[in-house]
N, C-alpha and C positions, 0 to 999 in steps of 0.2 A: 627188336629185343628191348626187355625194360631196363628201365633206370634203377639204380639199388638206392640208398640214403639210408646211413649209416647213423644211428647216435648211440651216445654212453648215457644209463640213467645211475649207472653206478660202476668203480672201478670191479672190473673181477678179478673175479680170480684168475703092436696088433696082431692083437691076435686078429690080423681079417679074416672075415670068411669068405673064403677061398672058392666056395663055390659061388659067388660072384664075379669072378675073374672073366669068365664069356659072355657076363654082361653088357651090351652094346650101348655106349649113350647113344645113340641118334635110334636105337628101339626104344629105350625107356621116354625120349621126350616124344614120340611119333602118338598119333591114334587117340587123341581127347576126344572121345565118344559120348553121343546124346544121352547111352544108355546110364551115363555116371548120374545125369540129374534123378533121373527115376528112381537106380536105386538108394541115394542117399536122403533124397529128396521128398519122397511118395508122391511124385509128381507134382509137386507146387512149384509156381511159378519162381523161373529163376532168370538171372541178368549177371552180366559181366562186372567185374568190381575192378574200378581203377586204380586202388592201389589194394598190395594185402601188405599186412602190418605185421613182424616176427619178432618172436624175441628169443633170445639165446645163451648162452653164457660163453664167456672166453676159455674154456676148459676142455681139454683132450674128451674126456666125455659126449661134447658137442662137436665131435669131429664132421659130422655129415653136413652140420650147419654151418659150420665155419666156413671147409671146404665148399660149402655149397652157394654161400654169397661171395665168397673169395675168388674162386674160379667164378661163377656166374653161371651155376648149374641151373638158380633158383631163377635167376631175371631172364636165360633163354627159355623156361619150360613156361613164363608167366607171357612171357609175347609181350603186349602191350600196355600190360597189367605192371603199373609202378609197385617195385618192393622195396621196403622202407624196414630197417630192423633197430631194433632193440638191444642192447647187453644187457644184463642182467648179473648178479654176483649170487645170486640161489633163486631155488621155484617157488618160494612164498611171494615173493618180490613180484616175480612174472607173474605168476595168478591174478594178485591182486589189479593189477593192474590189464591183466584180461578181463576180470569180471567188472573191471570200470569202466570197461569199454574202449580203451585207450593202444589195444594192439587185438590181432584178429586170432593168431596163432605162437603157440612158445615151446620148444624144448625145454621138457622139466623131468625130473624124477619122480617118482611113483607115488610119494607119497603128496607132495604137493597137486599134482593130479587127484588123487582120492578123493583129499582135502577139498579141490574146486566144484567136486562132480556132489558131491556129499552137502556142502554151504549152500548150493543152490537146488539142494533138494531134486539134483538128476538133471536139471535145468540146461545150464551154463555149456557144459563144455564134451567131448569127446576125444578119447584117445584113437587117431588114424593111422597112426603107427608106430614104430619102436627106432631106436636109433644106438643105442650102446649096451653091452650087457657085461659087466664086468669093471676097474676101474676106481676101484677106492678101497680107501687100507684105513687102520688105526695104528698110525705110528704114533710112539712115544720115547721119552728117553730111556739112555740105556742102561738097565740095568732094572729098570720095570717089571712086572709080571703079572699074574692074572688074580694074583692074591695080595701084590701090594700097591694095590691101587686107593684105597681108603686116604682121604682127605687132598685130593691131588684135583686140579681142573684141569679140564681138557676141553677142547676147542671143536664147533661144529660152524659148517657156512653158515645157517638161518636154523631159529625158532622152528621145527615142526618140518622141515627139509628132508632129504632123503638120508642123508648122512646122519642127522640128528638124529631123527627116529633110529637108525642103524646103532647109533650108540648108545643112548640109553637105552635100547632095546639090549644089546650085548651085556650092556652091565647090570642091567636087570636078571639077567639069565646067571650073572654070576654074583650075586647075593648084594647087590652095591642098590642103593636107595639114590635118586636124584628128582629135582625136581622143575618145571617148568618156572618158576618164580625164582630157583637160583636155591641154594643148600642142597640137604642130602650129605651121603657117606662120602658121593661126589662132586664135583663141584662142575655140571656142563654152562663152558660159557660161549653161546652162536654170536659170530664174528666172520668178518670180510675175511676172506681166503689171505689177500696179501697182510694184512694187522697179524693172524695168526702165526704166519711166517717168521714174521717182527719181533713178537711179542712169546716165541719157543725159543730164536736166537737170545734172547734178553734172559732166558728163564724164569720168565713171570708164569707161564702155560707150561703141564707137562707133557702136553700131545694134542692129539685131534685126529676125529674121524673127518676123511680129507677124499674126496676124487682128486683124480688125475688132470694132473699133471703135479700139485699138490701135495699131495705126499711123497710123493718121491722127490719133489724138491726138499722138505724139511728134513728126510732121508738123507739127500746128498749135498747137501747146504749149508744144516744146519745137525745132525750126527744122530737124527731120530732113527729106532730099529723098527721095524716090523712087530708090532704083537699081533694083529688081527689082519688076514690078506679074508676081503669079504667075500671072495670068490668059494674059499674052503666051508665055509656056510650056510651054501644052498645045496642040493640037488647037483650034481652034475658040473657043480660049479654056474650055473645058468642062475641069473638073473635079471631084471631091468632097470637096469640106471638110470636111462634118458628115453622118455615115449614124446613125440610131437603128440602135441593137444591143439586142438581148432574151437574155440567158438560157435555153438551149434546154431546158431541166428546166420554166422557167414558161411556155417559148413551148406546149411538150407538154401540160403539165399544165396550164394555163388560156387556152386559144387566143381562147377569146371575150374576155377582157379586155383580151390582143393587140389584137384586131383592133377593140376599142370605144378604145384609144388610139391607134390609127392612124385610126380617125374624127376623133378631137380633133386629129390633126396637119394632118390635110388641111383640118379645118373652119377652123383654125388661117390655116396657107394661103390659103386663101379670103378667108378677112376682111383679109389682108392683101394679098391681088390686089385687093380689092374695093375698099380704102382706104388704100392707100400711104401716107401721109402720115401718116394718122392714128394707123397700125397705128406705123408706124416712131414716131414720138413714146410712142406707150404702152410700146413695148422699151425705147427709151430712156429712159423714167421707171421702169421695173421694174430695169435693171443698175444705176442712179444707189441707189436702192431697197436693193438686192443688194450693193453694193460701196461704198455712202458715199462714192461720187467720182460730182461732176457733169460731165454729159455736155454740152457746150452745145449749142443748137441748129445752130449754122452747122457746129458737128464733126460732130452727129450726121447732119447730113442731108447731110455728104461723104460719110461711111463707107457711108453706107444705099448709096448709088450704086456702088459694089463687091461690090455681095452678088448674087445669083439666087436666091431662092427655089423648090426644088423635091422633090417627095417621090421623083424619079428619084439611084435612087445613083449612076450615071453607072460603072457597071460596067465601061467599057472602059478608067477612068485606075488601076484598083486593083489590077491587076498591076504597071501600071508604078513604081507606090508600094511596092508588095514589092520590086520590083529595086531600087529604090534603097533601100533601109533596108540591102540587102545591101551595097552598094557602099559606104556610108557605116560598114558597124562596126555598125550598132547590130541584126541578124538575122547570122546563119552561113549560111543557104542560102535563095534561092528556096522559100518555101513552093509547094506544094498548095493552092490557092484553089477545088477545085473543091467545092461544098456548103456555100460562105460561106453564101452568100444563101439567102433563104428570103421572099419578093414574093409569093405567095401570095397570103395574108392583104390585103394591101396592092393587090393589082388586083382583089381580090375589091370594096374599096372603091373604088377607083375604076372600077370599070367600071357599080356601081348610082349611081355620079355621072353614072355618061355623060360619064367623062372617058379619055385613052388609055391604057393600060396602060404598065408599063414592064418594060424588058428586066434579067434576071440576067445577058446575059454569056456563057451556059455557064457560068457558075460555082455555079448553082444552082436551084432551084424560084420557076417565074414562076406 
């Protein structure tokens, strides 16, 4: 079994699905097959990597990751293979610091993913698969509305982030001007998940678009209401909050160790379809852990009830995340999305689970 190592590069900040419940961990870690090199690979030559590099965020949103270095989902499917993680406080952060070469693979949001795949001109990176869909709100103070927002700031984790883009995306839909440089009708200011908490208590901030566990802290904390649940939003309520992205240098060069952390995701999974409750309690003692802020239980187990658990990146809302990042200022044009993905690896696992596969989209190799 490997070793894990843990560091902080900054403080951070269920609905499961259920038809993972007859998921078996000792099927999902079994059967790393020669055939994963080939198809991810095109047959180039490939070699074992001694350590893989992750990075993550301390956020109910990262529940497959937390749980999956916590329990040791990740360092039994790695065997021999040292894993070494990261936190992270938003997916600008982690990008950048993938595309520096400095970590191998990172749970991020959709839009920072774009953003990687887009700066590198298709290059850099691949989404292998999905991990949350659901999980962030815009709360504000009460007595707010949709019409008296005009001269008020509000709070996002990072610059160009999943949430960010989500809100000035929203307020651009409802007549509100803002701006990446800071003015506008509105006023968005991206900040550390715990400062925002801080600084809504204080009344300096009127709200923030926030993932979980996060907003419903400033919900229950600190007396913010609900204006925007971003589940009512999409389709179905379906969205992608958290997709694992890989490094396409280490997806090529070590596809088995790919595809032995996509075992510890889904085995990951599993134990938390298998044990909701118990699974959501051990996240939530690993971010308290992670971040020196206690989660209470009556907080943690609102949030948990906003999240979906799933290794599906839900490929159909990730265009619509690129149009808006365009709309909003923080991209110049509609990316090229076509050869994001790379699911492969990932239904090659689940399919020796005997679970369903998932779709790219058209946007890439299933």
């Amino acid at each position: 079994m490997s070793s894990t190592h843990i560091s902080r590069v900054s403080r951070p900040r269920v609905r499961v699905a259920l038809s993972l419940v007859a998921l078996l961990a000792t099927s999902v870690v079994s059967a790393c097959s020669s055939s994963s090199q080939a198809a991810s690979t095109g047959g180039a030559s490939t070699s074992a990597a001694s350590t893989l590099r992750l990075g993550y965020f301390a956020n109910l949103t990262h529940a497959t990751a937390v749980l999956g270095v916590k329990d040791g989902h990740f360092a039994k499917a790695l065997g021999t293979t040292t894993l070494q993680t990261q936190v992270f406080n938003a997916g600008p952060a982690a990008v950048e610091a993938l595309l520096a070469g400095a970590i191998d693979a990172a749970y991020v949001g959709p839009s920072p993913a774009i953003n990687a795949y887009t700066k590198s001109g298709g290059a850099a990176i691949r989404i292998v698969a999905g991990g949350t869909s659901g999980g962030a709100s815009f709360v504000v103070k009460p007595g707010l509305t949709e019409t008296t927002l005009a001269g008020k700031t509000f709070a996002s984790p990072q610059l160009g982030g999943t949430q960010d883009v989500a809100l000035r995306s929203w307020l651009a839909a409802h007549g509100y001007k803002t701006s990446v440089s800071g003015g506008g009708d509105v006023m968005v200011a991206p900040q550390d998940n715990s400062q925002t908490l801080s600084l809504f208590k204080a009344g300096s901030i009127d709200g923030a678009w926030l993932p979980e566990p996060w907003a419903t802290r400033l919900r229950l904390e600190a007396g913010a209401t609900t204006l925007v649940d971003e589940t009512t939003l999409w389709p179905q309520g379906r969205f992608v909050t958290t997709n694992l992205i890989v490094s396409t240098t280490f997806l090529q060069a070590h596809p088995d160790q790919v595809k032995a952390l996509l075992q510890g995701a889904v085995a990951a999974d599993a134990a938390i379809a298998a044990d909701p409750s118990g699974s959501r309690d051990k996240v939530g003692a690993a971010i308290t852990a992670l971040t020196s802020a206690k989660i209470s239980p009556a907080l943690l187990q609102e949030a948990w009830t906003h999240l979906t658990i799933t290794p599906d990146p839900i490929a159909s809302s990730l265009q619509t995340s690129a149009q808006a990042a365009v709309t909003v200022g923080i991209s110049k044009s509609v990316p090229d999305l076509k050869g994001i993905y790379d699911l492969t690896l990932l239904n090659q696992v689940l399919t020796a689970a005997g679970r369903p596969t998932v779709s790219a989209g058209g946007l890439g190799k299933e």
